[in-house]
C-alpha positions in Angstrom: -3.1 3.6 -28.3 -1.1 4.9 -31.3 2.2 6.5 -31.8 5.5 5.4 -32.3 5.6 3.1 -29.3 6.0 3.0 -25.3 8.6 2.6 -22.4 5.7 -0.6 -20.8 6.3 -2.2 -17.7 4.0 -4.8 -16.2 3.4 -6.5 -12.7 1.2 -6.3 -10.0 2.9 -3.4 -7.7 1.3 -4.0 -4.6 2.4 -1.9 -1.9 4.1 0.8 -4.6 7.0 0.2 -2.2 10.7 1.8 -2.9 11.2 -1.6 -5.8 8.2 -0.6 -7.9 9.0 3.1 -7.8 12.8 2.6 -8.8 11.0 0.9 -11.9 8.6 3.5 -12.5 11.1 6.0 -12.6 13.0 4.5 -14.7 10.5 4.0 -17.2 9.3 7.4 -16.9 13.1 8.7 -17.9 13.4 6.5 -21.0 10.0 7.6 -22.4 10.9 11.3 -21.9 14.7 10.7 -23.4 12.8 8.5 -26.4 10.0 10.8 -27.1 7.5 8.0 -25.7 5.2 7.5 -23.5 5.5 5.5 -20.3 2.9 3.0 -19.6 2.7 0.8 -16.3 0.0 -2.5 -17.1 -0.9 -3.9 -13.9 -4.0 -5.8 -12.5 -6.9 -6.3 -10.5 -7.9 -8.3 -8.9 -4.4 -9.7 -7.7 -3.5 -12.7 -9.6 -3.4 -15.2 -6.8 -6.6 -14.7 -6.2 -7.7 -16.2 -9.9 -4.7 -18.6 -9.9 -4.7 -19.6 -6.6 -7.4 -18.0 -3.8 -6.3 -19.7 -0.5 -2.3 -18.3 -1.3 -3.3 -15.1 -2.2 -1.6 -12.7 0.4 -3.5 -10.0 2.2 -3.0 -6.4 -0.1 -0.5 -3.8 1.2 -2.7 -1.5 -1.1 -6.3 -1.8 -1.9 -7.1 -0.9 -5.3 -8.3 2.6 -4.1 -5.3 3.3 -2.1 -3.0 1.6 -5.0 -4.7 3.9 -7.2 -4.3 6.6 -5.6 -0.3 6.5 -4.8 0.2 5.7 -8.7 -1.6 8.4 -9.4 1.2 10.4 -7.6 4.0 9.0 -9.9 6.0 10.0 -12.8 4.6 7.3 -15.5 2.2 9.1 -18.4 -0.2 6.1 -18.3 -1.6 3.3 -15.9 -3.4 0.3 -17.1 -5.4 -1.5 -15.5 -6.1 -4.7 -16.7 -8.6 -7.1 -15.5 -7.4 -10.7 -14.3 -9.3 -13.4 -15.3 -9.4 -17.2 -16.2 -8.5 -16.8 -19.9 -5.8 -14.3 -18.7 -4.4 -16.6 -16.5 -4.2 -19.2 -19.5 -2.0 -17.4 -21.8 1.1 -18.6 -22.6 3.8 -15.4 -22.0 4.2 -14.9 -25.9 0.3 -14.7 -26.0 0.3 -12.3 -23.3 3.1 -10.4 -24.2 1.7 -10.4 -28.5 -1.8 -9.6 -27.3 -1.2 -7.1 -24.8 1.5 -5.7 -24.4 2.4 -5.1 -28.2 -1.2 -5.3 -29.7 -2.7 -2.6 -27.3 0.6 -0.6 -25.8 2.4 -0.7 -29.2 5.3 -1.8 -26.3 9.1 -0.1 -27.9 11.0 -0.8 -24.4 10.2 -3.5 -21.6 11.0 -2.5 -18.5 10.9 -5.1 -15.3 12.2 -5.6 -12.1 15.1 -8.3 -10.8 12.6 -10.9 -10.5 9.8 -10.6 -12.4 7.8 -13.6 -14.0 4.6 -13.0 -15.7 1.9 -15.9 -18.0 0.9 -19.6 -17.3 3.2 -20.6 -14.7 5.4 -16.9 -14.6 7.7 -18.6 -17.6 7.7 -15.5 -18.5 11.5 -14.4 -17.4 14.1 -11.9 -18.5 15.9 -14.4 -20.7 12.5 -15.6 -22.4 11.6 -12.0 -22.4 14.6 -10.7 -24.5 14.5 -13.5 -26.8 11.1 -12.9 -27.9 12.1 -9.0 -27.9 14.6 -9.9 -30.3 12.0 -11.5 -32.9 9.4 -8.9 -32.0 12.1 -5.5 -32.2 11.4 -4.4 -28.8 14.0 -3.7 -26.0 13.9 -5.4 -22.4 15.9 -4.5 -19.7 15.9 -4.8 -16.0 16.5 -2.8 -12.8 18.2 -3.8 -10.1 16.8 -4.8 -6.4 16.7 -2.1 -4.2 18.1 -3.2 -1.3 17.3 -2.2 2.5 20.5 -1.4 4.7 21.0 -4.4 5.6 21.2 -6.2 2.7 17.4 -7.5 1.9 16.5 -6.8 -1.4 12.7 -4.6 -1.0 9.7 -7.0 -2.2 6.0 -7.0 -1.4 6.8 -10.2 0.5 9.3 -8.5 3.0 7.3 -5.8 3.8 3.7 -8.0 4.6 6.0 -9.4 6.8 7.0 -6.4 8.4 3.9 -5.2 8.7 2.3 -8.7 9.8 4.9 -8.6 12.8 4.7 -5.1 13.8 8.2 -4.0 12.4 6.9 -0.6 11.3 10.4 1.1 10.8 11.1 -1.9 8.1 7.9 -1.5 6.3 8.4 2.3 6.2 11.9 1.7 4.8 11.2 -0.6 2.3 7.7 1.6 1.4 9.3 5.2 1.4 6.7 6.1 3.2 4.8 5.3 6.5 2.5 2.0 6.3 -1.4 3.2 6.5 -4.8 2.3 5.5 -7.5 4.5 4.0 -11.0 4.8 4.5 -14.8 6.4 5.5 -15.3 7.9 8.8 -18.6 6.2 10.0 -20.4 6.8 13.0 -19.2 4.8 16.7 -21.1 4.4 19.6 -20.1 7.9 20.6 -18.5 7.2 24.4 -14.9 9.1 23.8 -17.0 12.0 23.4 -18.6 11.1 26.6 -15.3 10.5 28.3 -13.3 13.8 27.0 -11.8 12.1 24.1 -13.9 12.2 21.0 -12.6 9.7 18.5 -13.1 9.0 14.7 -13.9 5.5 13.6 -13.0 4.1 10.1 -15.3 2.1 8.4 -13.5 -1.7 8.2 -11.4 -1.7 4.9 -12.1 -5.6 4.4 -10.5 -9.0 4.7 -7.9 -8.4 1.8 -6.3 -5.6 3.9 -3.2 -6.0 5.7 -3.0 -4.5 9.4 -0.7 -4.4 11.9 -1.4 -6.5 15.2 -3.9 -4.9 17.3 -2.6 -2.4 20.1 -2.6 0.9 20.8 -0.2 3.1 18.3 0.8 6.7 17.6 -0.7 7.4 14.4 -0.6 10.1 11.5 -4.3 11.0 10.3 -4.3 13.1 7.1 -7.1 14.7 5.9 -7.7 17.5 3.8 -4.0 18.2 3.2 -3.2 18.7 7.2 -1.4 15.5 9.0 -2.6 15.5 12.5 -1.1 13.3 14.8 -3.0 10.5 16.5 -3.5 7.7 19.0 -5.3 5.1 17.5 -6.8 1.9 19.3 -6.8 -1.3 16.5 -8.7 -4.3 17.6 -11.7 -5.0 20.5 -12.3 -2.7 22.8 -13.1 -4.9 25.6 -13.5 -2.9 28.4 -17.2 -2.2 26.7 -17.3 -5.7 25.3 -17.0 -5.4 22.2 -15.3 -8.3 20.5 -15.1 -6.8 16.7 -11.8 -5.5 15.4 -12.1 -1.6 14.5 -9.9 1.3 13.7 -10.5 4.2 16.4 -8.5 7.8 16.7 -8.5 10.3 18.5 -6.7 13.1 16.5 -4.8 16.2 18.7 -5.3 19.9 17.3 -8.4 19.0 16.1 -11.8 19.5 16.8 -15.2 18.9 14.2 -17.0 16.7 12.4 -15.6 14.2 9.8 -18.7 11.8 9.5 -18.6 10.6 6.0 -14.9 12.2 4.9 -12.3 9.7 3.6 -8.9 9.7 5.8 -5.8 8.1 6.4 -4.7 6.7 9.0 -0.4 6.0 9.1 0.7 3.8 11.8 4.2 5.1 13.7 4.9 3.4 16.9 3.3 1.1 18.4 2.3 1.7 22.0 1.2 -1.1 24.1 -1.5 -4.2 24.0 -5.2 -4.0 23.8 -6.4 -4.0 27.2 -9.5 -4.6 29.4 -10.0 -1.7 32.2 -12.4 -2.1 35.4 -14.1 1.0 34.6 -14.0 4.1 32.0 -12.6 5.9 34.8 -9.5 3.2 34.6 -9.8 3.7 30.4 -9.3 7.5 30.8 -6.9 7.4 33.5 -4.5 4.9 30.8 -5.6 6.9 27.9 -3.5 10.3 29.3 -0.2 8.1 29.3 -1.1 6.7 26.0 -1.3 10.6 24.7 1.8 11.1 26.5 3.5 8.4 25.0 2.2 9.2 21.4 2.9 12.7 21.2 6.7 11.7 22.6 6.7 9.5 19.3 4.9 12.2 17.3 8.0 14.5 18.2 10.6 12.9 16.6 12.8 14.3 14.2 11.5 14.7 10.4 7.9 14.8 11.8 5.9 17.8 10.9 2.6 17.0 12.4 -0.5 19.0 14.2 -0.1 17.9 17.7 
């Protein structure tokens, strides 16, 4: 990259939650007041998983999906940058000479309350302004964004949410509903059998967060329409199947989405997974589960097909 410089900021921004955009826009406002461009730097895989696999947390985003919503923000430019073993073993002045100035040509550094980056995340705001000072590059930082109660928004905060079924704190902290993405594949075919045909996502691996299993109101979007949803998450043991899946059966809609690429937003969870006696037992709980969704799906701000 060449040019006069960048507005650069740097971290891992899993989740894209209501923190990393406050940054982002910030960023994005300096470059456009300076004349610069604005350049996120973030990585893949997650960092933890190089440093440290068996701490690393499960992902609020995988990279498609974290693609994706960055894709949807205000910065000119994302980076990302591959983490490996001789990344990890940089020293932040390494990191910060060899990247960040070498290849981004960095003007401004941008970071969050409590960012830390190199060997060992010694790389703080007061080491990072001191080294700006040698260098002739600006750092600054933006504030937490706090939650009404206080809690400053992190990654942490809302894998915990989402870990424990809070769905309204996830969606706080996020700005947005807490989903997963992914490929429609083929089931077994029974709801069809049973007057409720269903779409089933392929499983989006062991590095994805999900809620607890249960039965929830969901939000599937497709094609730029948000239909509303129940969605069963986990075994489905009245059939005997032990495997956890994603299943939904979308209201206003009727077709085939074999092979399309959805998203499914969790709102409200229902009830437990639970084993039935018979289908007929399955069906006759399914119609309160509709009932009970669509009453969530009807809540005020929601503009969904129902």
């Amino acid at each position: 990259m060449s040019g006069a410089g960048t507005v650069v900021t740097v971290g891992t921004f899993d989740g894209v939650h209501r923190g990393h955009r406050a940054v982002l826009e910030e960023i994005a406002r300096r470059a456009k007041a300076s004349g610069l461009k604005s350049v996120l730097v973030t990585f893949e895989p997650h960092p933890l998983e190089i440093v440290n696999p068996s701490a690393a947390p499960p992902l609020l985003t995988l990279p498609e999906e974290r693609r994706r919503i960055l894709a949807e923000t205000p910065v000119d430019q994302v980076e990302f940058v591959p983490f490996t073993a001789e990344l990890r073993n940089l020293a932040p002045e390494e990191f910060v000479r060899q990247v960040l100035e070498a290849r981004f040509h960095v003007a401004e550094l941008v970071i969050g309350h409590d960012h830390g980056f190199g060997r060992g995340r010694t790389g703080d705001v007061e080491f990072l302004r001191k080294l700006g000072g040698e260098d002739g590059f600006a750092v600054d930082v933006v504030p937490a964004v706090l939650l009404p109660d206080g809690r400053p928004i992190s990654s942490t905060l809302i894998r915990r949410a989402v870990a424990g079924g809070d769905l309204d704190t996830a969606e706080r902290a996020l700005g947005r509903r807490y989903g997963v993405e992914g490929t429609v594949e083929r089931g077994a075919g029974r709801g069809r059998t049973i007057g409720i045909p269903t779409i089933n996502l392929a499983p989006p691996g062991p590095r994805k967060l999900l809620p607890p299993d249960g039965v929830y109101a969901c939000v599937v979007k497709w094609n730029g329409v948000a239909y509303g949803a129940m969605s069963n998450l986990g075994p489905r043991p009245t059939f005997g199947e032990a495997a956890r899946s994603l299943e939904s059966h979308l209201f206003g809609f009727s077709g085939d989405l074999y092979g399309q690429r959805v998203e499914v937003e969790f709102v409200e969870r229902l009830r437990d997974v639970m084993k039935f006696d018979s289908p007929a037992g399955l069906v006759a709980q399914l119609g309160k589960d509709r009932e009970s969704a669509i009453g969530a799906l009807k809540k005020p701000g929601m503009q969904v097909t129902l």
